[in-house]
Each structure stands twice: as structure tokens, then as C-alpha cells.
N, C-alpha and C positions, 0 to 999 in steps of 0.2 A: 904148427903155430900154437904160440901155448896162449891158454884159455886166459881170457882178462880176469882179474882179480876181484870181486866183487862183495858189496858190504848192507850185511843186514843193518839199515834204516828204521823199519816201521815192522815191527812183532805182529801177530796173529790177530791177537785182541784189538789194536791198532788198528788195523785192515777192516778188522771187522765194523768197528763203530765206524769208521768212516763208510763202508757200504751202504751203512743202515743212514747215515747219516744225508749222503745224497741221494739216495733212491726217494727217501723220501720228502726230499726237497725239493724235487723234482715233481714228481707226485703232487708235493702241495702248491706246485708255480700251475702247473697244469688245471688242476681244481680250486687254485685258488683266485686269481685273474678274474674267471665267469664268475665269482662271488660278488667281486670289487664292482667291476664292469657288467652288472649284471642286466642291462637294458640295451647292448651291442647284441646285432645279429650273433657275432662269431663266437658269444657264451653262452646264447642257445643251443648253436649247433653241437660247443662240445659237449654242453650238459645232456645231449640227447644222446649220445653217447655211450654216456651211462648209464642211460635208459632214464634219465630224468635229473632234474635240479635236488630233490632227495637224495637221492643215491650216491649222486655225486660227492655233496657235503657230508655222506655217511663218510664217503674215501677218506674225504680230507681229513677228516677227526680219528682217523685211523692213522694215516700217512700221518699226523702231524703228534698221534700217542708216540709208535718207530720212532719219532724226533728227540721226544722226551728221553724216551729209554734209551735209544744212543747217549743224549747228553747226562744221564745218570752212568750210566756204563761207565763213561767216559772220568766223570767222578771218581767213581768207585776203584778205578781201574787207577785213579792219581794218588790214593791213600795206600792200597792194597801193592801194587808195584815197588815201588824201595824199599819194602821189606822181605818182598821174593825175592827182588835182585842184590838185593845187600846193599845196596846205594842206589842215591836219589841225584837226581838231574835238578838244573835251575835255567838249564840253557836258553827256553821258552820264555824267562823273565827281558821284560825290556832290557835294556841298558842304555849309557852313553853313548856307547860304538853303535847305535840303530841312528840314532839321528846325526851321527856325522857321518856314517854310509849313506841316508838319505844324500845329502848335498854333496858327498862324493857321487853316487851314481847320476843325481841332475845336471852336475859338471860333466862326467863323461859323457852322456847322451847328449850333451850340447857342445861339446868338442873340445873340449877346455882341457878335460885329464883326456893321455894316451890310455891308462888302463879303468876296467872296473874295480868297483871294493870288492874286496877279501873278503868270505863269510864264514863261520862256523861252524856249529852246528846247525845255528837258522837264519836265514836272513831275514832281514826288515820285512820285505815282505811276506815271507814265512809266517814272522810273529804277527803282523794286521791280519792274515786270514783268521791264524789260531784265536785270536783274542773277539777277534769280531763274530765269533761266534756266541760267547759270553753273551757280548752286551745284545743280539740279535734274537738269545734264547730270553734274554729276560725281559725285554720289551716284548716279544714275541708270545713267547710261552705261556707268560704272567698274563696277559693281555689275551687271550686265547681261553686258557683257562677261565676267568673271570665272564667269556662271553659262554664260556661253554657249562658253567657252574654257576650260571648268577645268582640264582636261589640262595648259596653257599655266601657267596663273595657280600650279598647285600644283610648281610646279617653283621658284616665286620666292618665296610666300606660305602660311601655314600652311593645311591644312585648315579649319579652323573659320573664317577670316577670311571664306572663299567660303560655307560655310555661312549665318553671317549677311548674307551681301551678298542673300540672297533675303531677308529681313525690310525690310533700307535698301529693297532694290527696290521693295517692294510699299510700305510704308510712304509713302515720299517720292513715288509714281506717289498716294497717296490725297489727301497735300497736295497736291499739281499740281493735279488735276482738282477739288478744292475750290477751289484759285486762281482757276484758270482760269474754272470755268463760276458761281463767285459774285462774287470780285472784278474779274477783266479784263472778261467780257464784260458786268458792270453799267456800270464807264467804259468802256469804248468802243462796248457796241452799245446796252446797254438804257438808258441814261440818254435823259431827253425830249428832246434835241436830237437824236440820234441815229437811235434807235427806228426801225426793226427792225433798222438795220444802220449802219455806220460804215464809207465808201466809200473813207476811205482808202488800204485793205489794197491794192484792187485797182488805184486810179486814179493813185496815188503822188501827190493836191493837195491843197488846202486851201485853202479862200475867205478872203476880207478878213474877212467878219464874222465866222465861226469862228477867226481866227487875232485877232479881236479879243477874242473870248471865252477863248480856249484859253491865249493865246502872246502874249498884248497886247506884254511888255517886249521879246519878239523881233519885232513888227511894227515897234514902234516905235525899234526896231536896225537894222531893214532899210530904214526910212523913214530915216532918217537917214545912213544908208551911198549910198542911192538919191537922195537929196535929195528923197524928194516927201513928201508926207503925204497922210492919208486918201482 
């Protein structure tokens, strides 16, 4: 039986800021919660843990530097790439065709269309995970920073600004991990094709039939570019 066909996705560098990118997100849900909620039994016990409510928030400010540095990486790596590979991508940019596959897919999930939309290279929700990372680093980040530098930050910005940058903090770290652990990881680990895991992250490929399922209009881009078909 001959071997499926299969297509580099996500490069090295790829793989990697993403490793860095949820390990320590993880990391920071883990120690960061007992911060928030810090008068619940269940944030003492993990803070003990760690041997203490210190220690603890040393992790985080480590786990949430790893944050940074993936999302400079990840920068770096958007300037630096289309001039190693000779060309540059735009696929990740919204378009038109995002929001009429939005009301196409709410139609089929409600029985209306027989099929799903057609996707690309990314689909819709591909592009909400990518981009919500942006605005998540900046509220996040920015806000993080400023509690962890305020020395710094009140030299350029009022008091009260860094005051409330602990509410953004906390606030938009609640939306994250609601993202994260109900929207991303239903598409990409818990959906039945998947199930229990999505080998993407770490393999950087993608089969012909998955990319028939996922990415049909980009197969059928590649097949064309390549002259073969199926």
C-alpha cells in the first residue's frame, strides 16, 4: 500500500515558537489563577507547591519572559523569512472570504448548506486564534510589564494607568484561557478527527486527506502549481 502523501505546514522555527508559546501559557494559567483568586483555599494549596506564594510568582515572570520571547521570535521570524524563502505570504491577512465562510459554516452547522466552506491556506478560525494572540500579547504583555516595572512605566505614565493594568491583566489572561482551553483546543485537538491530539504542533505535516478535509482550495493550488492531481 503506498505511503499517503504528506505536506510540510509549519517549518522548525514555527514548531518551535509555538512550543515556547503554550508551555508557557500553561505555566502562566497554572500560576496565574492563585494570583487572581488569591483568598481561595485551592491557591494556597497550589502555591505551596511551589514551596510558596514567592516562588510561585518568580515561575510566572519567567513563564510569561518564554511569552515574550516566543512573540519576538515570532516577529523576527515575519521580517527575516521572505527573504530566505524568496517570497512572502499574506494568507494569514483577513479577507472577505473569512466573513462569508463564517455564515457559510453557521448555515451548515444549522442544516441549511449540505456542505462546509472551502478553506485555504487558513481558515477563519485559523486566522482568530493567530491574530488573538496580538491583541492578547498587548493587553497582556504591556500590562504585565508596566506591573512588573512600575518604577519605569511611572516615569512616562500616570499612576492610576499601571493601577488598572492589574484588572486588563487579569481580565484578558480570563479570556485567554477560556479561548484557549474551549475554542482552540475543540478545533484542533478535541474534534473527532483529531481526538486526543492534533500532531501537527510537533511533526510540522499534514496528509492529502486532511489537507482534503481542512485546505481542499490550497491542495488544489498546490496541485496545480505541481501539475499532479490527487
Amino acid at each position: 500500500m503506498a505511503k499517503e502523501q504528506v505536506f510540510r505546514r509549519y517549518d522548525l522555527h514555527i514548531r518551535i515558537q509555538h512550543i515556547m508559546m503554550f508551555t508557557s501559557f500553561i505555566v502562566l494559567t497554572i500560576t496565574g489563577l492563585p494570583i487572581k483568586f488569591e483568598q481561595s483555599s485551592i491557591s494556597s494549596g497550589i502555591a505551596s507547591l511551589f514551596g510558596g506564594f514567592d516562588t510561585m510568582f518568580a515561575v510566572h515572570l519567567a513563564a510569561g519572559t518564554v511569552m515574550l520571547l516566543s512573540f519576538i521570535y515570532h516577529l523576527i521570524y515575519l521580517v527575516v523569512y521572505p527573504f530566505v524563502a524568496k517570497k512572502a505570504s499574506w494568507a494569514i491577512l483577513p479577507s472577505g472570504k473569512d466573513f462569508t465562510d463564517v455564515i457559510h459554516d453557521v448555515q451548515f452547522l444549522l442544516g441549511f448548506r449540505k456542505d462546509p466552506p472551502r478553506f485555504e491556506r487558513y481558515s477563519y478560525k485559523e486566522k482568530f486564534d493567530y491574530w488573538a494572540v496580538f491583541w492578547g500579547m498587548a493587553i497582556m504583555g504591556g500590562s504585565g510589564l508596566m506591573m512588573w516595572f512600575p518604577q519605569i512605566f511611572t516615569q512616562y505614565i500616570p499612576l492610576w494607568v499601571i493601577q488598572c493594568a492589574r484588572y486588563a491583566h487579569t481580565d484578558e489572561a480570563i479570556l485567554a484561557i477560556t479561548a484557549i482551553f474551549i475554542w482552540h483546543f475543540f478545533n484542533v485537538h478535541f474534534n473527532p478527527r483529531s481526538f486526543p491530539m492534533n500532531h501537527l504542533w510537533y511533526k510540522g505535516t499534514i496528509t492529502r486527506s486532511e489537507m482534503e478535509h481542512d485546505h481542499p482550495m490550497e491542495l488544489e493550488r498546490l496541485d496545480r502549481e505541481n501539475g499532479t492531481s490527487g
